[in-house]
Structures are given as C-alpha cells and as structure tokens.
PLY file of the C-alpha trace (Angstrom):
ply
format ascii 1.0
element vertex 115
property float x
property float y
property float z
element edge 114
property int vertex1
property int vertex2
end_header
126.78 41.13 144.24
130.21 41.85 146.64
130.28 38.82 147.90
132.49 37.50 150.98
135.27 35.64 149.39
135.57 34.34 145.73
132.30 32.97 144.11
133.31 29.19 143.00
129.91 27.72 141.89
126.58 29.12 141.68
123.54 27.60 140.99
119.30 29.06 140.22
115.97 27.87 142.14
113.73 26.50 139.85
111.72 29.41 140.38
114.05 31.27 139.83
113.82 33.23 142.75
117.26 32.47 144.52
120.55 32.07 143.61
122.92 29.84 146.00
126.90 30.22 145.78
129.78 28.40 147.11
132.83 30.12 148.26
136.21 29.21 147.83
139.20 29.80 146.33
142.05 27.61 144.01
142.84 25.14 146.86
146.25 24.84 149.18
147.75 23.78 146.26
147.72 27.27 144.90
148.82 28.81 148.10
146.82 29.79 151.70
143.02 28.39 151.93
141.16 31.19 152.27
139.11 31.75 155.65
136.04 31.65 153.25
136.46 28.33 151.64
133.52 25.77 152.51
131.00 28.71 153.29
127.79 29.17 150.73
125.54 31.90 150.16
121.83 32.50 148.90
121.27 35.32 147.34
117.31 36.98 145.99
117.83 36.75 142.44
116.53 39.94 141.56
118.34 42.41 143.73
121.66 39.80 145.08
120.84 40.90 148.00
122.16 38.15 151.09
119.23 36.54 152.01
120.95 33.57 154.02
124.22 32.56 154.85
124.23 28.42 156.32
126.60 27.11 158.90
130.02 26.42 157.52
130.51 23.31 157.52
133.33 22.51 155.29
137.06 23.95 154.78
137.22 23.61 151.39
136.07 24.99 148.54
132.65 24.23 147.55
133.14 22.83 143.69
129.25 22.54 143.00
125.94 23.25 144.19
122.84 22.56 143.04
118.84 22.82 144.17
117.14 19.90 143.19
114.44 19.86 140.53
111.40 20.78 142.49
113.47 23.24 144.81
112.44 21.85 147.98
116.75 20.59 148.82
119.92 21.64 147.94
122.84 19.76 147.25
126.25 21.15 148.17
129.65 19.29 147.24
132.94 20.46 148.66
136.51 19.59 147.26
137.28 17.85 150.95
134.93 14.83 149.38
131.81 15.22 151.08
128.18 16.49 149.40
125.97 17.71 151.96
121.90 18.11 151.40
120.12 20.57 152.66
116.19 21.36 153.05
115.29 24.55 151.44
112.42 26.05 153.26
111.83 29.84 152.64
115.04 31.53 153.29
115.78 28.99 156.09
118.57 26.36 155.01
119.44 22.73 157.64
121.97 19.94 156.73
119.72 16.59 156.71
122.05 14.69 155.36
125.76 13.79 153.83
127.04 11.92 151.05
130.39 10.37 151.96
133.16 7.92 150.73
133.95 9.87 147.89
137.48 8.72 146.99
138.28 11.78 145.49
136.89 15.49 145.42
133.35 16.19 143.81
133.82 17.93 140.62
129.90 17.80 139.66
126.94 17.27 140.92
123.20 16.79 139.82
119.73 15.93 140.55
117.81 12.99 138.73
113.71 13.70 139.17
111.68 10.82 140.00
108.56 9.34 138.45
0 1
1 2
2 3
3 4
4 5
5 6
6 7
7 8
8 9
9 10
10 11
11 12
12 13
13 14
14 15
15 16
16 17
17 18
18 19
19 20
20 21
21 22
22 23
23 24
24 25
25 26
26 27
27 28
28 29
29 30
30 31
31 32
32 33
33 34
34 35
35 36
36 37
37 38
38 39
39 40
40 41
41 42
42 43
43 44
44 45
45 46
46 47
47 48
48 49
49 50
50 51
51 52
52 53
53 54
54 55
55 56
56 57
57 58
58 59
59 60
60 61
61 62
62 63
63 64
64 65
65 66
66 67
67 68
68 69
69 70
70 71
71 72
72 73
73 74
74 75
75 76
76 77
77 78
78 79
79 80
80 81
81 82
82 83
83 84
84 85
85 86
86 87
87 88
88 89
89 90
90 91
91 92
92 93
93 94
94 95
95 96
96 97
97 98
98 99
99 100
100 101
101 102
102 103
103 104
104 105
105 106
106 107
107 108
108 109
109 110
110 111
111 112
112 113
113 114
C-alpha cells in the first residue's frame, strides 16, 4: 500500500479484516520530524485500500499500535509518551481515552484479555 509518510508500526484485527498503521519517521534526533509523524492509518486487509484515516493527534511518531483482543478498541502509543485508546466501530475510529505519565516514550504496547 503507498502510504502517506513512512509506515512505523502496524498491527491486524482479530478478524483479520483491517490493518492499522502508525506513521512516523526516526525522530528529531535523526533530523526534521516529518509532517506525518503522529498520524495512523487503517487499511482493508485484503486490498490496502485507506479505509480511515483518525484525527492526528500526536507529533510524534507512533512506536506501537495495537487492537485489543476482541477488536472492539485500539490502542495507539506515540514516542511523545502518551497511548491513546480508541473505539473501533466499523470503519469509524474516536479517542475515549489517554494513558499518560509515561516517563519516557512507549516502546510496546499490549492487550491483557479478561476473564
């Protein structure tokens, strides 16, 4: 898939239906922040065609991304120390909530399921 700046972390529904990826490139340390960094993508698994691009809400790279284990959110950490949630509803994608207070960037994230 051409995608709008350089793919950084990608992650599959458990469906497998979608594919979500977070833009960004090597960080100001390795020169200009790109005008993409902090913006994700979802693309239909089968033909990576764009089916949703969510408000940017970060400026930095996004360094994971993950749906969680029934597919209903989506969990996107950005190297400016934040991980935002999202509710995945159909191809429609809202913040609901953000992890702060991260002393340093996320690396990794993942999803624990619940009994």
């Amino acid at each position: 898939a051409k995608l709008l700046g350089p793919g950084r972390s990608c992650a599959c529904s458990p469906d497998g239906r979608l594919v979500a990826v977070g833009l960004g490139s090597g960080g100001r340390a390795k020169g200009k922040a790109s005008p993409h960094d902090g913006k994700w993508l979802v693309l239909d698994a089968e033909t990576l065609q764009q089916v949703a691009t969510p408000p940017q809400i970060r400026q930095q790279r996004i360094s994971d991304i993950k749906f969680s284990p029934d597919g209903r959110l989506v969990a996107v950490a950005s190297a400016d120390n934040f991980v935002d949630i999202y509710t995945a509803n159909n191809h429609a994608f809202e913040k609901v909530y953000e992890c702060k207070g991260h002393s340093s960037f996320i690396q990794k994230i993942d999803w624990s399921m619940t009994l």
